[in-house]
C-alpha positions in Angstrom: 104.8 -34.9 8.4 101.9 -33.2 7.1 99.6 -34.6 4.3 99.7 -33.3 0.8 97.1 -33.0 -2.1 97.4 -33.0 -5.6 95.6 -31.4 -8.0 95.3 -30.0 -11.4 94.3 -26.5 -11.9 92.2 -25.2 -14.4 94.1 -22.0 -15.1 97.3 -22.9 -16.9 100.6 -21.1 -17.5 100.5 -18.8 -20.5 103.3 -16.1 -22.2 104.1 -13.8 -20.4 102.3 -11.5 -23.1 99.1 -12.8 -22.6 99.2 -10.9 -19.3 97.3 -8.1 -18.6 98.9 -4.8 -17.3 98.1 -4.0 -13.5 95.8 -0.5 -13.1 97.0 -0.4 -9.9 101.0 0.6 -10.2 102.0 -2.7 -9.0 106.1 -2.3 -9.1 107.0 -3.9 -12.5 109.9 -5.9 -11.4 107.5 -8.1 -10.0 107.6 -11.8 -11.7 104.2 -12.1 -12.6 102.6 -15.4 -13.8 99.4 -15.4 -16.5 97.0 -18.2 -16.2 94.2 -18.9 -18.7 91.1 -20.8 -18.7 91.7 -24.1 -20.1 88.1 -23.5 -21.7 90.1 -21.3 -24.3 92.0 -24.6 -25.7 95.6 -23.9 -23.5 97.3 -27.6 -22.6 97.0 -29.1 -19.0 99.8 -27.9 -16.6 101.9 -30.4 -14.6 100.0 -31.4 -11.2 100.8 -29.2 -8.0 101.0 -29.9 -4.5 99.1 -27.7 -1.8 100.4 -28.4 1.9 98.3 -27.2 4.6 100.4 -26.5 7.7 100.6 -24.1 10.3 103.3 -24.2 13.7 102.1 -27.8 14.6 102.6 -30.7 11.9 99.6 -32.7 14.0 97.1 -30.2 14.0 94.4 -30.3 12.1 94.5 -34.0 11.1 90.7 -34.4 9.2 92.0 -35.1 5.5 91.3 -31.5 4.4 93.9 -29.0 2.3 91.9 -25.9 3.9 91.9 -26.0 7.6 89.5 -23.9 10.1 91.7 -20.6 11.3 89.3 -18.4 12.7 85.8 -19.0 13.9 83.0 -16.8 16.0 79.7 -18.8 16.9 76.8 -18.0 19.0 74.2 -20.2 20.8 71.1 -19.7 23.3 72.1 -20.4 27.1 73.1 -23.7 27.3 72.1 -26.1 29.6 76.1 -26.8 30.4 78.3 -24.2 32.4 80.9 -22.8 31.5 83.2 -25.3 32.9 81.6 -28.1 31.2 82.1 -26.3 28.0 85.9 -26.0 28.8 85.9 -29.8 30.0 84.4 -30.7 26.3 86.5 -28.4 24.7 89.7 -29.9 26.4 89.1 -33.2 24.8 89.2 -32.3 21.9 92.4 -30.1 21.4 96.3 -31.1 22.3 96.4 -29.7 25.5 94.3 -29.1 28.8 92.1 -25.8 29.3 91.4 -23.2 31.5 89.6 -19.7 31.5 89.9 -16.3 33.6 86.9 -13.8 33.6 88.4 -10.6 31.8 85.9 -7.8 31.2 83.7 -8.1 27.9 84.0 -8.6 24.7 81.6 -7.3 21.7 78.9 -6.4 23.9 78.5 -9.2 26.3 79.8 -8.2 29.9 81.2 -11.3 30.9 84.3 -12.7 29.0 86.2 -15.9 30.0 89.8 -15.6 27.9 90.7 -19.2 27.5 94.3 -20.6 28.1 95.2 -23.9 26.4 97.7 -25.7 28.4 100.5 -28.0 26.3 102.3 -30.9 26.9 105.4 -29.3 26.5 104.4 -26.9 29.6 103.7 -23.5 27.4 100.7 -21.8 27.5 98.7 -19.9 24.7 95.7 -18.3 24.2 93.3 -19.9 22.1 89.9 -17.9 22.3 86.8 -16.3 24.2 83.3 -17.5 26.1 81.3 -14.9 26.9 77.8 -13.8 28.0 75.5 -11.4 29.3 74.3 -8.2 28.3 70.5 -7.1 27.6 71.3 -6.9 23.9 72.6 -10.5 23.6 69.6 -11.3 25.2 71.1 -14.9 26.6 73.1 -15.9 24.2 76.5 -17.0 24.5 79.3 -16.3 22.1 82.2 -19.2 21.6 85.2 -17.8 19.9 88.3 -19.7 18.6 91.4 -17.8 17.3 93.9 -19.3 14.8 95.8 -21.1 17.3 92.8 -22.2 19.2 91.7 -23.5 15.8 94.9 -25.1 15.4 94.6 -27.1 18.5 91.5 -28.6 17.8 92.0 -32.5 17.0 88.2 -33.8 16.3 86.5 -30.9 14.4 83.1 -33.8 14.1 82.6 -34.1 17.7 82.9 -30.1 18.1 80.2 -29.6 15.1 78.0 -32.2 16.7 77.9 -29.7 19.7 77.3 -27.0 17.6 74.5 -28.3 16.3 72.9 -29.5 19.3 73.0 -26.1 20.5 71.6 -25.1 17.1 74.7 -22.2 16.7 74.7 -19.8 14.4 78.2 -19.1 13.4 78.7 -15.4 12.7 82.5 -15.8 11.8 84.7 -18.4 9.7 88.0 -18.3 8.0 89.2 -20.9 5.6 92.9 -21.1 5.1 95.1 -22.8 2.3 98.7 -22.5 2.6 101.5 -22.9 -0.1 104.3 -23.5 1.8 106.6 -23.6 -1.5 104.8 -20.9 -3.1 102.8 -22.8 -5.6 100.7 -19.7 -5.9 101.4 -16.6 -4.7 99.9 -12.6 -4.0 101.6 -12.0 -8.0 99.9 -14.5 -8.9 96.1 -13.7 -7.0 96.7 -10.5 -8.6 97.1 -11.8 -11.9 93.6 -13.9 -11.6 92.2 -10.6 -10.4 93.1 -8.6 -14.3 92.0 -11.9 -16.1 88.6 -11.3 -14.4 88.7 -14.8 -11.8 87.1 -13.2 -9.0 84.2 -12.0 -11.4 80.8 -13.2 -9.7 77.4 -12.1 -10.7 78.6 -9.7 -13.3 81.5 -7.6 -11.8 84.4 -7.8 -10.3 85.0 -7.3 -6.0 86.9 -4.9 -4.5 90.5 -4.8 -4.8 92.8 -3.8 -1.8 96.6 -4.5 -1.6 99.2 -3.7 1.5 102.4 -3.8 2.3 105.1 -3.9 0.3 104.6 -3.9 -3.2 107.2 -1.1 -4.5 109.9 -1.9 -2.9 112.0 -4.9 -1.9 112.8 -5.9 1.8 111.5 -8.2 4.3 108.0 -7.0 4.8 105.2 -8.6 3.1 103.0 -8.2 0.7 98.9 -8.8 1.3 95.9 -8.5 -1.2 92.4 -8.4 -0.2 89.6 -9.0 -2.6 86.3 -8.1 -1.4 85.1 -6.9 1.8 84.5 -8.0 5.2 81.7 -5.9 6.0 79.9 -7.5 2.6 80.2 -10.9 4.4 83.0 -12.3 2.1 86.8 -11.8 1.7 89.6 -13.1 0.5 92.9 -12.2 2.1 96.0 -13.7 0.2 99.5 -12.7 1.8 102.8 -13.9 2.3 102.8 -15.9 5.3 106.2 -16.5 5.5 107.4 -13.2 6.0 105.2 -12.2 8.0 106.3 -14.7 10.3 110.0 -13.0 10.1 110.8 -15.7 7.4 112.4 -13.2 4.5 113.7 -16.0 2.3 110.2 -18.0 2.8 108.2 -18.3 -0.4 105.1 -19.4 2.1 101.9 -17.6 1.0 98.1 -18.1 2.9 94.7 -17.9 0.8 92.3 -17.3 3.3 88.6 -16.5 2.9 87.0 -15.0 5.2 83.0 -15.5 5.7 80.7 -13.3 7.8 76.9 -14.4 8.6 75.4 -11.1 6.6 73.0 -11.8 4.7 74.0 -15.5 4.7 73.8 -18.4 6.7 77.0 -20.4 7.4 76.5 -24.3 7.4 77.9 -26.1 10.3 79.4 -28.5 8.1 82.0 -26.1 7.1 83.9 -27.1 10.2 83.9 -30.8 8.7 84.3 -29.9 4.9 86.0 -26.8 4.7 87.6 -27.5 1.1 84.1 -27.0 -0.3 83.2 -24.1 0.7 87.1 -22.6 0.2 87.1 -23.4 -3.5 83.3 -22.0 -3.7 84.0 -18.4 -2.3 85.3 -17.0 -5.7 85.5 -18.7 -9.0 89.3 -17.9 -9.3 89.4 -20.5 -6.3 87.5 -23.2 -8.0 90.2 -25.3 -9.1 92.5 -25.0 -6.2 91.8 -28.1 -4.9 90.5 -31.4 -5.5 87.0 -30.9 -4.2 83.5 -30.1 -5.3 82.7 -26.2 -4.3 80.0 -25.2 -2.9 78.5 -21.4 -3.1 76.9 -20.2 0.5 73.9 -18.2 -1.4 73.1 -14.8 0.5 69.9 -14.3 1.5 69.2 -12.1 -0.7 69.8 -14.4 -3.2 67.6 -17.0 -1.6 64.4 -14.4 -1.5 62.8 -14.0 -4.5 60.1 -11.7 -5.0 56.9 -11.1 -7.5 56.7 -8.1 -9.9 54.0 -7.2 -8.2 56.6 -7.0 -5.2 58.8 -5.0 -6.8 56.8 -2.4 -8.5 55.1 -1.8 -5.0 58.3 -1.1 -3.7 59.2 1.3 -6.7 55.7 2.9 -6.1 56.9 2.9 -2.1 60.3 4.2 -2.6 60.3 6.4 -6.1 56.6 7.7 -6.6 57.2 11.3 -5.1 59.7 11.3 -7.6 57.2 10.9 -10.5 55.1 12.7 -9.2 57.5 15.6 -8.6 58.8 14.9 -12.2 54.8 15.3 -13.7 54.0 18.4 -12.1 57.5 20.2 -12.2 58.8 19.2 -15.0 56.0 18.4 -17.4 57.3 15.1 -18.0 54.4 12.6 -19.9 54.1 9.7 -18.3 55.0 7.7 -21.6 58.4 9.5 -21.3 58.9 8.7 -17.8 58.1 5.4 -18.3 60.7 5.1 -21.3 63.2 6.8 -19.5 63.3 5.0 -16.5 62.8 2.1 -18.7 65.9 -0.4 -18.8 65.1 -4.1 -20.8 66.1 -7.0 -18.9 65.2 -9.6 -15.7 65.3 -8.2 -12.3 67.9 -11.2 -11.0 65.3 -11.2 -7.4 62.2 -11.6 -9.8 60.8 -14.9 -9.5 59.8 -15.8 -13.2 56.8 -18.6 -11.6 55.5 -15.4 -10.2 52.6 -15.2 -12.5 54.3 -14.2 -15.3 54.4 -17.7 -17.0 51.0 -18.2 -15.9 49.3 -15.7 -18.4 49.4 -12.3 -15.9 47.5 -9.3 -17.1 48.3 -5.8 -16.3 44.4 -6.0 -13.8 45.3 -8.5 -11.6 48.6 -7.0 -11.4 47.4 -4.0 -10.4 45.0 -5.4 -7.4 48.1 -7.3 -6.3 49.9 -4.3 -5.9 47.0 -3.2 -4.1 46.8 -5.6 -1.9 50.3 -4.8 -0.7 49.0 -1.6 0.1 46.6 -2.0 2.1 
């Protein structure tokens, strides 16, 4: 029997008037739930259960409501083969494994498609090794699909690896399931209008699949965000797709890329954390502390100095242009172009708290120059 968590959200049921109207055409037969912020005064809603289960009741087992469904690492040449890798890797799923060579896969040449081997005698595959190539320049690539996630019994001991190899992982995905349909795609959607998925001033990008107009057995699926960004979530109804028409079962499942962030290891052992802190609609979804994976760009802060040498670097043709052309001043360039406000990559201990004067800024800038 698989483990439940309870927990109490901080979005709570409101009227059915206090929610806002879809842009997107949504069909309006659709039951749609409103949640609100309890920070607006509304009472605290009844506790709810969230199950995390997939085909195997025992899989999984480390105490967590997200569990690990997709994941894509890479590590320099190891000083292991490839069949000690499958030999570690086999005690630590349900099941023994073994690997044929099968072409390539994302350009490495050599690709061994893994086979996990049950107890009950079936076979299924569960993922990828691969190497080779002169563009991975000797790295190998481990990758574990979501039943080869499912398989894995000791998440710790495979983390420990990872980190002895010092891995990067390029691909994770983090799913919660509601088996009963505690939440649902109507109800993602609704988050989405109410402004839940709002981070750093705006809202992602909204996608949704499937079928939304009309009624049947196929699914519906919402994505918020996008891949190619590094971060999505993917919410769709789990249970159908799974041929299950009177299923209410619905997956949240973020998706997490490595650009322009690095993954932490530790997101194999804590998963919950770094589920809940993908988008703030998630936040209260589980009893767990979230935790934000800061891009890069986030992370790299720069002087003004740094950014008005860029501006010089990328747009000073254009002034220039603008000054000769045009006739523009360069007072009324300045106030044109002029918009009031903190760049959010400035680094305010940049020298401007330290008494900065427009000379020294300028040699800075020089400096970059040259």
């Amino acid at each position: 029997m698989s483990a439940s968590i309870t927990w109490i959200p901080s979005y709570t049921p409101a009227t059915e008037a206090d929610s806002p109207p879809s842009a997107r055409g949504v069909a309006p037969q659709l039951e749609r739930r409103s949640w609100r912020l309890r920070s607006v005064g509304a009472q605290a809603p009844s506790t709810r259960s969230v199950t995390r289960v997939e085909s195997s009741p025992d899989t999984q087992a480390t105490g967590t409501a997200a569990k690990i469904d997709w994941l894509n690492c890479t590590f320099d040449t190891p000083a292991m083969s490839v069949a000690g890798l499958l030999r570690f890797l086999s005690g630590i799923i349900t099941g023994m494994i073994s690997a044929t060579v099968d072409g390539g896969l994302f350009g490495f040449t050599e690709r061994h498609r893994m086979i996990a081997h049950l107890p009950d005698g079936s076979r299924v595959e569960i993922g990828s090794i691969a190497m080779g190539g002169e563009s991975q320049k000797g790295r190998w690539l481990l990758q574990l699909n979501g039943k080869g996630c499912g398989l894995i019994t000791d998440w710790e001991s495979l983390q420990e690896l990872l980190q002895g190899l010092d891995a990067t992982i390029s691909r994770v995905d983090l799913a919660v399931d509601f088996l009963d349909g505690q939440y649902t795609v109507d109800d993602a959607l609704t988050l989405y209008d109410e402004g839940a998925f709002i981070n750093r001033g705006r809202n992602p990008e909204l996608d949704t699949q499937g079928a939304w107009h009309e009624t049947g057995t196929k699914g519906r699926t919402m994505y918020v965000g996008k891949l190619k960004n590094g971060k999505t979530l993917c919410v769709y109804e789990k249970g159908r797709q799974l041929n299950m028409p009177e299923s209410d079962w619905t997956r949240f499942e973020v998706r997490l890329g490595n650009r322009d962030r690095a993954i932490p290891l530790d997101v194999l052992t804590s998963p919950d954390k770094y589920f809940t802190g993908a988008y703030p609609a998630l936040a209260h979804m589980l009893e767990s502390a979230s935790e934000q994976i800061p891009t890069l760009r986030e992370e790299t802060k720069g002087t003004l100095a740094h950014g008005l040498y860029h501006a010089s670097r990328c747009y000073g043709k254009y002034l220039h242009q603008a000054r000769e052309s045009v006739g523009a001043g360069a007072a009324d360039l300045v106030e044109s172009l002029t918009i009031v406000g903190m760049p959010r990559r400035l680094d305010p201990a940049g020298g401007l708290n330290a008494g900065l004067q427009w000379p020294e800024l300028q040699a800075q800038i020089y400096n970059l120059r040259n």
